[in-house]
gemmi code that builds the backbone of each chain (N, CA, C; Angstrom):
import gemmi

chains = {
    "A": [
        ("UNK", (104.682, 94.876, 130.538), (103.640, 95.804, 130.083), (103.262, 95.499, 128.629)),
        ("UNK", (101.840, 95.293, 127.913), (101.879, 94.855, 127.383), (102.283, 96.145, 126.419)),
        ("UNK", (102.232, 96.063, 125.054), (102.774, 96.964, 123.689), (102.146, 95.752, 122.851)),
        ("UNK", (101.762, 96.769, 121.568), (102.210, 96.461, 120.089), (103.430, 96.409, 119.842)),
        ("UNK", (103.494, 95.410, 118.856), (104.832, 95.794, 118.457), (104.948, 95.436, 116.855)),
        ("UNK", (105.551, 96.354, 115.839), (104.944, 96.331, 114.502), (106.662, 96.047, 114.359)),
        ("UNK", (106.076, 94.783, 113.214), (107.950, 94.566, 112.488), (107.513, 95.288, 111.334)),
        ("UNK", (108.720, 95.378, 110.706), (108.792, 96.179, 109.895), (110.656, 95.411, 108.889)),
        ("UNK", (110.127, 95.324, 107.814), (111.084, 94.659, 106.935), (112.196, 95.377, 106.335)),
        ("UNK", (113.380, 95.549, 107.339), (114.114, 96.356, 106.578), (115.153, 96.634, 105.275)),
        ("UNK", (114.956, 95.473, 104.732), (115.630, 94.871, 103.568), (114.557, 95.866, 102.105)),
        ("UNK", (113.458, 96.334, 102.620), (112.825, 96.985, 101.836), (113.074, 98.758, 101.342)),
        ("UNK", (114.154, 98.994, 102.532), (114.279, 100.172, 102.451), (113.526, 101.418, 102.498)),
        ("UNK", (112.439, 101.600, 102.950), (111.083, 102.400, 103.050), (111.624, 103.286, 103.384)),
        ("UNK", (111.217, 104.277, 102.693), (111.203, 105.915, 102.999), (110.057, 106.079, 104.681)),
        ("UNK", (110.419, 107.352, 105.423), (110.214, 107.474, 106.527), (108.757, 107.506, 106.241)),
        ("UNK", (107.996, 108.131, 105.211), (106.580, 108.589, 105.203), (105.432, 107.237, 104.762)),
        ("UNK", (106.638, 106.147, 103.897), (106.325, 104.851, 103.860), (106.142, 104.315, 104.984)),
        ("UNK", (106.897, 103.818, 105.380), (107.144, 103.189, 106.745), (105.901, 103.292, 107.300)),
        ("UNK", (105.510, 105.068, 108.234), (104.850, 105.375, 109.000), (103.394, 104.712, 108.575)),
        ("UNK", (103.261, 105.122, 107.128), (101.747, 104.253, 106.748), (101.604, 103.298, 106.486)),
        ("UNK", (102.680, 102.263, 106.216), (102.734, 100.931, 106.183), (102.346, 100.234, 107.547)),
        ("UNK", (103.052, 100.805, 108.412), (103.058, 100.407, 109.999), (101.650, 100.784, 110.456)),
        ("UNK", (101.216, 102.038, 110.203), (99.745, 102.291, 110.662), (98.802, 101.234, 110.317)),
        ("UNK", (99.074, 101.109, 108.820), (98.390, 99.865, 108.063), (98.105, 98.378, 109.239)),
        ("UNK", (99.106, 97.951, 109.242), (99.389, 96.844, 110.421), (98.943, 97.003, 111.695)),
        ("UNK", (99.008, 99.014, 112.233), (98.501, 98.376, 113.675), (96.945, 98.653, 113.506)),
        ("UNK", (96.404, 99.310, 112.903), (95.194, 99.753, 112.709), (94.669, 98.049, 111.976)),
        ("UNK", (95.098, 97.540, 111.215), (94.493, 96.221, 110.756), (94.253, 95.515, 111.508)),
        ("UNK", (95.108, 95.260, 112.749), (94.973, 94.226, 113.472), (93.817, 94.039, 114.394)),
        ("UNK", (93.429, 95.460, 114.796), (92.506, 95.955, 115.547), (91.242, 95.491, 114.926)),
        ("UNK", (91.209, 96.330, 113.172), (89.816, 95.810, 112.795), (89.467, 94.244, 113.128)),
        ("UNK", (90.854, 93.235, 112.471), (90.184, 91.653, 112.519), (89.853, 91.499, 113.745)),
        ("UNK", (90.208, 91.793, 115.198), (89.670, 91.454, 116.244), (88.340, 92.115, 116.333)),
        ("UNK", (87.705, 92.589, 115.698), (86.496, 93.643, 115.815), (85.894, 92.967, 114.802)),
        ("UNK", (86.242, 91.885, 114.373), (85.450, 91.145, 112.735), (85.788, 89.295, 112.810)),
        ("UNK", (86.352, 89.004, 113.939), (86.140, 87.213, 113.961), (87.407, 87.239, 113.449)),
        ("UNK", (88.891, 87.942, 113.638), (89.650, 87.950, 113.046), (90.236, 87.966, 112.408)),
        ("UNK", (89.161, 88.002, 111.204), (89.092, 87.960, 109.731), (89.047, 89.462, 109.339)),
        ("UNK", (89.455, 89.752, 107.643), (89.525, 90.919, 107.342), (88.115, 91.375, 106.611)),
        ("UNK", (87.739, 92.917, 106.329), (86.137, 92.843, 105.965), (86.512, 92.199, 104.280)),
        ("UNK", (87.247, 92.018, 103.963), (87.413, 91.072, 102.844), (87.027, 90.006, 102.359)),
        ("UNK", (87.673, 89.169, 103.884), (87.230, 87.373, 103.844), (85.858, 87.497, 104.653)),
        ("UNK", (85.386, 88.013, 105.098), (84.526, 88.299, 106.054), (83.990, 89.311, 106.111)),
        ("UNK", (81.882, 89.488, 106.018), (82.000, 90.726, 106.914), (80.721, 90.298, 107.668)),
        ("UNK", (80.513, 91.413, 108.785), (79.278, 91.134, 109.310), (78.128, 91.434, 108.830)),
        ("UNK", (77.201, 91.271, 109.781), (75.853, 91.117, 109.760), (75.358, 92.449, 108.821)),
        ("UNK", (74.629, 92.604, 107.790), (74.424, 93.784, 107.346), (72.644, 94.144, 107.861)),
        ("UNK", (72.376, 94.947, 108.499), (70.904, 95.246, 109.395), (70.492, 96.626, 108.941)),
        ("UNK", (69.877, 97.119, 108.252), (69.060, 98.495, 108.064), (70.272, 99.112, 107.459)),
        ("UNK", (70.918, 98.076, 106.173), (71.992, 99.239, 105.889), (73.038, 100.153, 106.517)),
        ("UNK", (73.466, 98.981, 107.722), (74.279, 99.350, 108.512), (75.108, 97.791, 108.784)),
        ("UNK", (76.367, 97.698, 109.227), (76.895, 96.645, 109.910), (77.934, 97.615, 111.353)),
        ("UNK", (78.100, 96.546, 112.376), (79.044, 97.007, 113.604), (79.768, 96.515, 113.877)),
        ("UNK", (81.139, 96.734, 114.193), (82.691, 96.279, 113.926), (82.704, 96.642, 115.883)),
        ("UNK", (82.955, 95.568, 116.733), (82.553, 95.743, 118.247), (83.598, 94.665, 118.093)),
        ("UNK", (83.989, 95.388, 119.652), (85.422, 94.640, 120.258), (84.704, 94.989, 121.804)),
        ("UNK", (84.403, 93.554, 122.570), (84.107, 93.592, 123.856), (85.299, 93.351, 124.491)),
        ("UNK", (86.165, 94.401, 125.724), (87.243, 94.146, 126.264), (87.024, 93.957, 128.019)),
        ("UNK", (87.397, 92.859, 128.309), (87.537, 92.423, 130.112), (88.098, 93.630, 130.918)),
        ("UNK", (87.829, 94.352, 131.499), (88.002, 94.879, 132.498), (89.534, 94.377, 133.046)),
        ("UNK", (90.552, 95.016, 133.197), (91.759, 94.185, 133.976), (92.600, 93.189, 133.409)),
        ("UNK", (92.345, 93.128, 131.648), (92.792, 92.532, 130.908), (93.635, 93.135, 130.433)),
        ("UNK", (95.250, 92.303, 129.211), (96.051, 92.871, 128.987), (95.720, 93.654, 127.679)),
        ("UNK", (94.718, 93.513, 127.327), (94.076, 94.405, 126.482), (93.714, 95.516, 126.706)),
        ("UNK", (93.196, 95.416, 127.842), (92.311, 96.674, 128.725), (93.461, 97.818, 128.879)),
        ("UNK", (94.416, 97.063, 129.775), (95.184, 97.432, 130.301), (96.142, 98.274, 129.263)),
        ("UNK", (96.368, 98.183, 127.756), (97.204, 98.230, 126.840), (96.168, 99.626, 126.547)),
        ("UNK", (94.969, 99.581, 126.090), (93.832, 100.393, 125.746), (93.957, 101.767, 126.880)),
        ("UNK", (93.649, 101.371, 127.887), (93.581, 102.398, 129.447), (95.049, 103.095, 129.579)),
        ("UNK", (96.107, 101.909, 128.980), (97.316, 102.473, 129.204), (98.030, 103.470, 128.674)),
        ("UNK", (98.980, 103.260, 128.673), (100.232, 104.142, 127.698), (99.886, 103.987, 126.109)),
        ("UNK", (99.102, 102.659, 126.108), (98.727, 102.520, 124.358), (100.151, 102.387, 123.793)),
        ("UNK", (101.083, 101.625, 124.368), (102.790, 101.646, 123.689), (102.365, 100.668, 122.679)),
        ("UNK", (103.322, 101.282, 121.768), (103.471, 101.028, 120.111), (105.288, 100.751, 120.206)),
        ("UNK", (105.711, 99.619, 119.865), (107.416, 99.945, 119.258), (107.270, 99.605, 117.923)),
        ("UNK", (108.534, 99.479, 117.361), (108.445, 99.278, 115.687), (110.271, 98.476, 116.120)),
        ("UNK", (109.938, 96.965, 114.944), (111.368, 96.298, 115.605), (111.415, 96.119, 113.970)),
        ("UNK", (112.536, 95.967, 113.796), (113.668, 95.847, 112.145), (113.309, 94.075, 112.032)),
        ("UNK", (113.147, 93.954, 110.795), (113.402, 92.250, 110.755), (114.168, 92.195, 109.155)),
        ("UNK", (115.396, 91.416, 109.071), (116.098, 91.892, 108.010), (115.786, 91.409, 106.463)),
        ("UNK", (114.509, 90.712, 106.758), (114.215, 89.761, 105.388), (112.628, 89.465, 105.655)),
        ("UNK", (112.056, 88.463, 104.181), (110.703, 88.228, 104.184), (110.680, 86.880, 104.936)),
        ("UNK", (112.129, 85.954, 105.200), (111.728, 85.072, 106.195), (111.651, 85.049, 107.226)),
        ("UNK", (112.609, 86.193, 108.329), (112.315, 86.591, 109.384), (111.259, 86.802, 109.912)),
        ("UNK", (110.290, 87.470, 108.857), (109.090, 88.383, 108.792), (107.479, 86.695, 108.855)),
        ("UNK", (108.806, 86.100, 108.521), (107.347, 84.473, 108.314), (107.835, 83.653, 109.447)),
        ("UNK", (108.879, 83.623, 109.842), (109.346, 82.856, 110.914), (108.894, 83.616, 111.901)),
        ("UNK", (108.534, 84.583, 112.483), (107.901, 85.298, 113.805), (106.592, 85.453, 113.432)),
        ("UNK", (106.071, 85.494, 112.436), (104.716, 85.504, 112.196), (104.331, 83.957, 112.571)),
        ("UNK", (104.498, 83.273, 112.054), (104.181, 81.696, 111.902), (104.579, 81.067, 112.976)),
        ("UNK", (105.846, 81.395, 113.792), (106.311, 80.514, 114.966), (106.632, 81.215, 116.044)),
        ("UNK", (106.907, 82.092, 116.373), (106.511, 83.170, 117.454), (105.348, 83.205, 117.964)),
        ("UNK", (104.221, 83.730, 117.543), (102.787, 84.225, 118.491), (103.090, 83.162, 119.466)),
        ("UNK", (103.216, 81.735, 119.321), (103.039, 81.299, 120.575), (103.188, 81.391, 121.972)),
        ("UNK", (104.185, 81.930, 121.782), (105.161, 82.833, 122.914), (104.564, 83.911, 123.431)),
        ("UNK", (103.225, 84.736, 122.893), (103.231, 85.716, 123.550), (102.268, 86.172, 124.086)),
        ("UNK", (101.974, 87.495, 124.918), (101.184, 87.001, 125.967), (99.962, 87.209, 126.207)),
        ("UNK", (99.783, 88.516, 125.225), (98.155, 88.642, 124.641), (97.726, 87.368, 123.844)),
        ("UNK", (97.072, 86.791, 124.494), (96.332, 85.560, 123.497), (94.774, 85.501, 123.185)),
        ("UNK", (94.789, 85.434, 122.168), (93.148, 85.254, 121.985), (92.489, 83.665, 122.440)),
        ("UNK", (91.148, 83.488, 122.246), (90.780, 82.517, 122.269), (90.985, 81.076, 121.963)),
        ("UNK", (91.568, 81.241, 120.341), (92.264, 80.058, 119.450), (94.103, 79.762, 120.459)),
        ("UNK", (94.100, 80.917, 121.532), (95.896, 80.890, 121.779), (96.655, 81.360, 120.963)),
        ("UNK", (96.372, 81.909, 120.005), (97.382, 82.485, 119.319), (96.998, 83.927, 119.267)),
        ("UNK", (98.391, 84.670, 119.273), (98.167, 86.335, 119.439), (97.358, 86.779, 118.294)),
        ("UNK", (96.795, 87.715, 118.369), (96.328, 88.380, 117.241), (97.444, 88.952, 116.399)),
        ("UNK", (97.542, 89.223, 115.086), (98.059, 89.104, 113.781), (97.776, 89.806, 112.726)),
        ("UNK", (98.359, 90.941, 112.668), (97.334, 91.573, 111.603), (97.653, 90.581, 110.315)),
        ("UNK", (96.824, 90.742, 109.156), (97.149, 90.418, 107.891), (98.268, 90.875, 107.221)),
        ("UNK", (99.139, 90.040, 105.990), (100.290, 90.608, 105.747), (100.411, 90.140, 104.417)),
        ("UNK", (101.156, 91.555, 103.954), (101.990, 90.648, 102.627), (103.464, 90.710, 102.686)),
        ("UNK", (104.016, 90.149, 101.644), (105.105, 89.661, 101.875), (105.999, 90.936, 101.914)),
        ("UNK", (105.484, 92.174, 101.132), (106.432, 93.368, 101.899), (105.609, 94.740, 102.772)),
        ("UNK", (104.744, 94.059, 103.107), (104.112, 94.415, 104.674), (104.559, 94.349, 106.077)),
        ("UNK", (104.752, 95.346, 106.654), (104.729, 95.483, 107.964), (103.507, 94.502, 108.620)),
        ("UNK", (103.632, 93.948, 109.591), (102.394, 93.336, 110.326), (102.693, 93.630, 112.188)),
        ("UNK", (101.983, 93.864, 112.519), (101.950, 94.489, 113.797), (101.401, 93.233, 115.054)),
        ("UNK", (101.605, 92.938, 116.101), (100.877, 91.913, 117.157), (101.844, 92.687, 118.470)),
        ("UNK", (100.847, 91.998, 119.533), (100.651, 92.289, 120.690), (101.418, 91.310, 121.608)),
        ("UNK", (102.190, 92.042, 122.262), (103.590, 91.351, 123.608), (102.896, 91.338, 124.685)),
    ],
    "B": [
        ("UNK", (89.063, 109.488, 96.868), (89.076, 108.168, 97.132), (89.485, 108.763, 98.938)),
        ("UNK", (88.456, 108.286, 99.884), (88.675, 108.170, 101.375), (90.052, 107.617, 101.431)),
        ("UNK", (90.806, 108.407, 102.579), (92.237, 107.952, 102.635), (92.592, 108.795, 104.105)),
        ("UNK", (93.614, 108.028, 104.821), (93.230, 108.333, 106.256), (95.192, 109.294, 106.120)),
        ("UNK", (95.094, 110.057, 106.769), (96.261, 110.952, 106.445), (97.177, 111.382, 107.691)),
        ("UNK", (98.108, 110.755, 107.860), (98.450, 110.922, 109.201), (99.741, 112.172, 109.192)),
        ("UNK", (99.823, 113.562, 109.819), (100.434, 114.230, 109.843), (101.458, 114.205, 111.187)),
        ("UNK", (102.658, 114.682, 110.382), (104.112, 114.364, 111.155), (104.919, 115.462, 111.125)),
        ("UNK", (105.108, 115.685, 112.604), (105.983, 117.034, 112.354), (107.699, 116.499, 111.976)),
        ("UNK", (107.797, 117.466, 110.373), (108.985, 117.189, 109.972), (109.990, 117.445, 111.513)),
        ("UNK", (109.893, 118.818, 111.725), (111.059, 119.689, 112.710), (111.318, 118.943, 113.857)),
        ("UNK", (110.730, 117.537, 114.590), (111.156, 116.589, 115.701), (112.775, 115.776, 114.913)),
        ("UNK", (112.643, 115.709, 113.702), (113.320, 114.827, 113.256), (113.438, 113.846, 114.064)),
        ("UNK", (112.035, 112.764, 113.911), (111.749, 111.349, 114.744), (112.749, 110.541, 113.022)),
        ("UNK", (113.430, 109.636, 113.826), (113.878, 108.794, 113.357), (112.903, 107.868, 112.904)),
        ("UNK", (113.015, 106.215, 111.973), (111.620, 106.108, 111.148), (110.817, 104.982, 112.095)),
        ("UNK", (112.133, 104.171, 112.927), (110.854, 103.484, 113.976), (109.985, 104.294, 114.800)),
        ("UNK", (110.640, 105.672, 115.750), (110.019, 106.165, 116.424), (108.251, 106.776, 115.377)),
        ("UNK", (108.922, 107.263, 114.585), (107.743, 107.713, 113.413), (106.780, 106.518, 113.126)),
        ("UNK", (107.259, 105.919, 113.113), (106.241, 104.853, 112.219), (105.269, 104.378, 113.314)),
        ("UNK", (106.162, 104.504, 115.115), (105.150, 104.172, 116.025), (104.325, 104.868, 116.626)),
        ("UNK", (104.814, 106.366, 116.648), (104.161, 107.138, 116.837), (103.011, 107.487, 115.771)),
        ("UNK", (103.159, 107.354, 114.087), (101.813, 107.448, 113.322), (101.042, 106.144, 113.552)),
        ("UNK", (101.286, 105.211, 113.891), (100.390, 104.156, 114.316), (99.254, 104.731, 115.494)),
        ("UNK", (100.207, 105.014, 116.275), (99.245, 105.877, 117.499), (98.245, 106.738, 117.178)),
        ("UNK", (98.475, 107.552, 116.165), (97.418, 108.521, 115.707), (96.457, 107.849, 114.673)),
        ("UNK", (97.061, 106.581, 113.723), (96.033, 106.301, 113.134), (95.101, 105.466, 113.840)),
        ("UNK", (95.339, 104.539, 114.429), (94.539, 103.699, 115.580), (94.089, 104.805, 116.736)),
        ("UNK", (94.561, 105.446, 117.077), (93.695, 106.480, 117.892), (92.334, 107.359, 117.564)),
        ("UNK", (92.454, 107.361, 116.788), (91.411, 108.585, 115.433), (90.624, 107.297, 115.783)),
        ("UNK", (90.789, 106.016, 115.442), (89.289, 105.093, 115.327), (88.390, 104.348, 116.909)),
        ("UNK", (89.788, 104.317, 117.875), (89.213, 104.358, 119.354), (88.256, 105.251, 119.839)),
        ("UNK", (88.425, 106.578, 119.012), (87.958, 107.621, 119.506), (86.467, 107.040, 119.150)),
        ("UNK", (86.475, 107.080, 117.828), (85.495, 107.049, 117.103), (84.399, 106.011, 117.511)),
        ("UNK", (84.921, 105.522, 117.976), (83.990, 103.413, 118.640), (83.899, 104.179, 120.030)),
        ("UNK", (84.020, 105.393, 120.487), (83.623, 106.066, 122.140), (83.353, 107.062, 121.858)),
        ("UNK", (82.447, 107.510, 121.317), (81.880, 108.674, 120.833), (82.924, 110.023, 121.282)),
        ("UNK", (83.759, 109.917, 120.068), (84.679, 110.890, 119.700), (85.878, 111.497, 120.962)),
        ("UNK", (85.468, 110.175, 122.140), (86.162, 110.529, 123.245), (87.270, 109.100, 122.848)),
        ("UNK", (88.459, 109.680, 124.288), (89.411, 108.645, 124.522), (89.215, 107.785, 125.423)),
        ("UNK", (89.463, 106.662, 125.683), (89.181, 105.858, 127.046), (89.410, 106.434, 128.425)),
        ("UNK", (90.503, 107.285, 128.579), (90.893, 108.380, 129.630), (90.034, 108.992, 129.796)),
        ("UNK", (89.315, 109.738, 128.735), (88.474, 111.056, 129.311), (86.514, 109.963, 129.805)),
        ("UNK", (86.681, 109.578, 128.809), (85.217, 108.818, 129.134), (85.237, 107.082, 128.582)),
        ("UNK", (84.574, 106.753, 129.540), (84.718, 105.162, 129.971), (83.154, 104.519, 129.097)),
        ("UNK", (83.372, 103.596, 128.363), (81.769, 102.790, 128.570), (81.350, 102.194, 129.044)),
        ("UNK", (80.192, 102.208, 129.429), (79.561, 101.786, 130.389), (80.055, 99.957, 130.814)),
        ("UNK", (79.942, 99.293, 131.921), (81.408, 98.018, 131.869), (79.628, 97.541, 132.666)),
        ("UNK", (79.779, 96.193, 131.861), (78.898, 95.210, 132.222), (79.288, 93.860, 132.279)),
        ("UNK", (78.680, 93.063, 133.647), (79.538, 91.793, 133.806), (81.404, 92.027, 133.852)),
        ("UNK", (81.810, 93.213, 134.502), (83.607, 92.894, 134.181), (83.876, 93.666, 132.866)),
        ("UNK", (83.003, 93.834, 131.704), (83.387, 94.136, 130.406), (82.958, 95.536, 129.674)),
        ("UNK", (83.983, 95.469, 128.768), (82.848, 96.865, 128.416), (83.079, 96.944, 126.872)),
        ("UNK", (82.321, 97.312, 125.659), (82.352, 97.009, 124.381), (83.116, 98.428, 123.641)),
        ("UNK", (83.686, 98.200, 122.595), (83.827, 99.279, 121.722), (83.466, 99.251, 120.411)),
        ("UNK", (82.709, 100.047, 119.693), (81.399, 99.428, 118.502), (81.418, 100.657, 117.838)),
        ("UNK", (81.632, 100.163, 116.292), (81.510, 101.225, 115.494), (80.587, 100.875, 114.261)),
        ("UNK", (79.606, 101.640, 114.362), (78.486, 101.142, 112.880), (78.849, 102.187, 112.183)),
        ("UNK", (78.864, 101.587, 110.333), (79.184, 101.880, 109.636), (78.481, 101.321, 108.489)),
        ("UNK", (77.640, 103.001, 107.668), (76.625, 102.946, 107.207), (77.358, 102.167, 105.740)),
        ("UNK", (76.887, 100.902, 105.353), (77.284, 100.277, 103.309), (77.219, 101.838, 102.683)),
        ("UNK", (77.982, 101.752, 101.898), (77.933, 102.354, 100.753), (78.639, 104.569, 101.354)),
        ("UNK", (78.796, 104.119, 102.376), (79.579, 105.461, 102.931), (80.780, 105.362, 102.524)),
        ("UNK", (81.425, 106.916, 103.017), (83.271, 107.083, 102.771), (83.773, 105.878, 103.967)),
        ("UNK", (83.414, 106.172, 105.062), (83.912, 105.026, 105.827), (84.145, 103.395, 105.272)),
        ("UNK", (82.818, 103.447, 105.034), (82.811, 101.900, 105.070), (83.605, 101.543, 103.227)),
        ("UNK", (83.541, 102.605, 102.669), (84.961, 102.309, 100.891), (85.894, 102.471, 101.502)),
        ("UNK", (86.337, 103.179, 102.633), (87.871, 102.634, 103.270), (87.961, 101.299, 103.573)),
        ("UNK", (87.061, 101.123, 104.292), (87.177, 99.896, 105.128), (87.324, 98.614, 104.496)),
        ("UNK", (86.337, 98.753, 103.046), (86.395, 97.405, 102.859), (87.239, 97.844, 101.205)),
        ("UNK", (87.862, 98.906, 101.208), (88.222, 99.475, 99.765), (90.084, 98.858, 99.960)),
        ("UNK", (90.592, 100.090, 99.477), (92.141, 99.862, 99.759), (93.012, 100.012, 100.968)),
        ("UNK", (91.718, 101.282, 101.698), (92.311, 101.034, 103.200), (93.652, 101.993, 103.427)),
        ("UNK", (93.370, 103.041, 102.323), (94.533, 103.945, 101.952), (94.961, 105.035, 103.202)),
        ("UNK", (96.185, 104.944, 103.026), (97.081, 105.828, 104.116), (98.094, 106.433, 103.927)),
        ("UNK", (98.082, 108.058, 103.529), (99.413, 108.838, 103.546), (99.709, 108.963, 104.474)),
        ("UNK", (101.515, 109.501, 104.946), (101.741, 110.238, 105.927), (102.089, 111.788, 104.870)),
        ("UNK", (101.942, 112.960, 105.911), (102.332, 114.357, 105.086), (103.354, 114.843, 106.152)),
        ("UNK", (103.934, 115.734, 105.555), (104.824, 116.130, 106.799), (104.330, 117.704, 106.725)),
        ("UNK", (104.725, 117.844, 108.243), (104.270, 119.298, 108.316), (105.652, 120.178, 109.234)),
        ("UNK", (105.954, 121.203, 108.873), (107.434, 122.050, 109.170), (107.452, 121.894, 110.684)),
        ("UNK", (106.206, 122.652, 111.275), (106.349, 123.285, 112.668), (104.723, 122.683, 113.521)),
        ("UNK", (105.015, 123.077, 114.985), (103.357, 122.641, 115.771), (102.901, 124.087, 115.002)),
        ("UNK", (102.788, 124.709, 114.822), (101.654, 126.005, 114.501), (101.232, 125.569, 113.092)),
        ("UNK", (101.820, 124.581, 112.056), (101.444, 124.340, 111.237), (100.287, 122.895, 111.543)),
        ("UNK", (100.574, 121.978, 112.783), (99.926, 120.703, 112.905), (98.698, 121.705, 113.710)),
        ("UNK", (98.703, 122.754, 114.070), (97.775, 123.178, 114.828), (96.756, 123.838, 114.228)),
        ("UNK", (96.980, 124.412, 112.900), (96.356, 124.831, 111.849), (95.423, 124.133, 111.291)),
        ("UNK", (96.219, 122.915, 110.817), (95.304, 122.151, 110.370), (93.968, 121.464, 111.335)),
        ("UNK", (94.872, 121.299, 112.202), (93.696, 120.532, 113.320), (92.454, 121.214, 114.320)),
        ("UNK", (93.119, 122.801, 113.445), (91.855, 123.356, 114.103), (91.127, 123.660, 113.215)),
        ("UNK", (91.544, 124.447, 112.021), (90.897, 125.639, 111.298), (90.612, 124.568, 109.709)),
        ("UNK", (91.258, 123.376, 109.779), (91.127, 122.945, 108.257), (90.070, 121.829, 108.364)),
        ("UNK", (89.757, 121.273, 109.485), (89.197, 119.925, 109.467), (88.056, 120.042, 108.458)),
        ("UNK", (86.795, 120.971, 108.879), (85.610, 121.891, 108.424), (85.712, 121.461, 106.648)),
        ("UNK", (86.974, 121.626, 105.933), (86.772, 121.194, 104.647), (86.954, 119.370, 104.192)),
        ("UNK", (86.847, 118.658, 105.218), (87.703, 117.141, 105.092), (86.053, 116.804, 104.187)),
        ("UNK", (86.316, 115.757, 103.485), (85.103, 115.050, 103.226), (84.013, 113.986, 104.009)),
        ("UNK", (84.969, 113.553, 104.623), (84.444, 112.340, 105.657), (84.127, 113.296, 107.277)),
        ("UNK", (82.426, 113.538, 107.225), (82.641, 114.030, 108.616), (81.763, 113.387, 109.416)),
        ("UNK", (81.920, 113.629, 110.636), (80.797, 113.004, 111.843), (79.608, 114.174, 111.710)),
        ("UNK", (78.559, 113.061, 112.971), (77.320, 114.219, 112.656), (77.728, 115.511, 113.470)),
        ("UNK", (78.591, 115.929, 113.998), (79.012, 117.493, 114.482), (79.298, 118.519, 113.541)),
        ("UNK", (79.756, 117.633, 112.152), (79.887, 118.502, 111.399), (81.643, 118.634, 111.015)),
        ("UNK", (82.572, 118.056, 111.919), (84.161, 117.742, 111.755), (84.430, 116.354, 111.412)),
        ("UNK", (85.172, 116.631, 110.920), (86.235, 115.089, 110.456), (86.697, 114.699, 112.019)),
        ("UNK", (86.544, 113.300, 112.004), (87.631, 112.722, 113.032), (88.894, 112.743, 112.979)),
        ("UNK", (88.944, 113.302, 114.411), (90.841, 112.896, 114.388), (91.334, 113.086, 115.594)),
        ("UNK", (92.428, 112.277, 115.809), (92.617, 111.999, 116.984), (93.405, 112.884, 117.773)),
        ("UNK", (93.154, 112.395, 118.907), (93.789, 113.226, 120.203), (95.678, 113.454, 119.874)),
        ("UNK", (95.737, 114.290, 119.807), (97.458, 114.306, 119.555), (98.101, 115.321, 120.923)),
        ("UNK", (99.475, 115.431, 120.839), (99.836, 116.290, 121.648), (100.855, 116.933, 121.018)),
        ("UNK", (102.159, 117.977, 121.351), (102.579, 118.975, 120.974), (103.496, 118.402, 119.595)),
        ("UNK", (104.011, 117.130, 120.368), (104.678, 116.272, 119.545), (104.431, 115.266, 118.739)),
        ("UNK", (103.308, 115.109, 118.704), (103.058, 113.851, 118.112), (102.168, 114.192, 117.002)),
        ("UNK", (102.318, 112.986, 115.880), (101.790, 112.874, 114.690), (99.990, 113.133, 114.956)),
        ("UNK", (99.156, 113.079, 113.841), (97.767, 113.141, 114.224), (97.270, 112.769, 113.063)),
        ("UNK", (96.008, 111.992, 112.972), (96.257, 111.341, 111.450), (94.415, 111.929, 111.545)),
        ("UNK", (94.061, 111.935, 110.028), (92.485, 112.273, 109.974), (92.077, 112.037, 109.006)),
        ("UNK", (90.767, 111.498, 108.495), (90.403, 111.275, 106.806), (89.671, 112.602, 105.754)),
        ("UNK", (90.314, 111.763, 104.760), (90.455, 113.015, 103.902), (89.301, 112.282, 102.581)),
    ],
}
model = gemmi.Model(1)
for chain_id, residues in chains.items():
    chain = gemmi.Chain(chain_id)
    for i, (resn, *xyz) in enumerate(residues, 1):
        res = gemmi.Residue()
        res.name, res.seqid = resn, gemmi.SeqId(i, " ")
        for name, pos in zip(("N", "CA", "C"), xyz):
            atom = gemmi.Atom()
            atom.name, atom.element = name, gemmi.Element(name[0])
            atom.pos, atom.b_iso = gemmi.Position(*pos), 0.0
            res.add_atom(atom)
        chain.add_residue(res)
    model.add_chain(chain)
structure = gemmi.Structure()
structure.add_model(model)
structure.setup_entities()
């Protein structure tokens, strides 16, 4: 079934109210770059038309997206004990997993080095 | 400064993964809603063309939305004692938020007895 699943660096020690918005940060980010060419409205933004731009995510019908969206919408949150853990599953993991985008690699939210970053199982 | 505020009932005493996944849920939920006109995918569907179906959110330059979006992207969590206190707010307080839709309320997402609910402030 697919899930998010947000690491979360526990060598940082985050207070519970941290955490929660750090992690929101990550799963809510990840969402926008797929709604923006994967990119953040930072490096990127769209089309600006009548003083408006639109952040659109077209999803397949029966996809593990769909299916994640329609579904339970499961979220976990997994411990990673350091900032290399946190680069070694970012960087060499996605491959492995099973939401894939176009390029094959999972979507990713953006991260810093004591950021939570969130992707899709 | 727009800042998206996700409320947590202290009295579950959710431990900080369960918390952190459960405020993910409410902050990414509040914006699903929002890309389906203020509905959830459960209650109302968009319209599915070719197999697919889009989720699209325009967002006017120079709004509270769009200084989140492309601003700091800010996120408290608050804690709140009891549900009669998460219920308070989510009924009777929204009316003063700054950021509202054209109904006249702040967005915010679908929550249930237990769960966090996040909304911009």
């Amino acid at each position: 079934m697919t899930k998010q699943v947000i690491f979360v660096r526990k060598d940082l020690k985050m207070k519970k109210g941290k955490m929660t918005a750090q992690g929101s940060h990550s799963s809510l980010g990840v969402f926008l770059q797929m709604m923006n060419n994967g990119k953040s409205l930072r490096e990127e933004m769209p089309e600006i038309v009548n003083g408006s731009y639109s952040l659109k995510l077209d999803v397949t019908v029966g996809s593990d997206l769909d299916n994640w969206l329609r579904g339970v919408f499961r979220k976990i949150t997994l411990a990673v004990n350091s900032e290399e853990e946190l680069m070694d599953i970012y960087y060499h993991r996605r491959e492995d997993l099973r939401l894939k985008e176009q390029d094959g690699r999972s979507p990713a939210s953006r991260w810093g080095m004591n950021r939570p970053f969130s992707m899709f199982f």
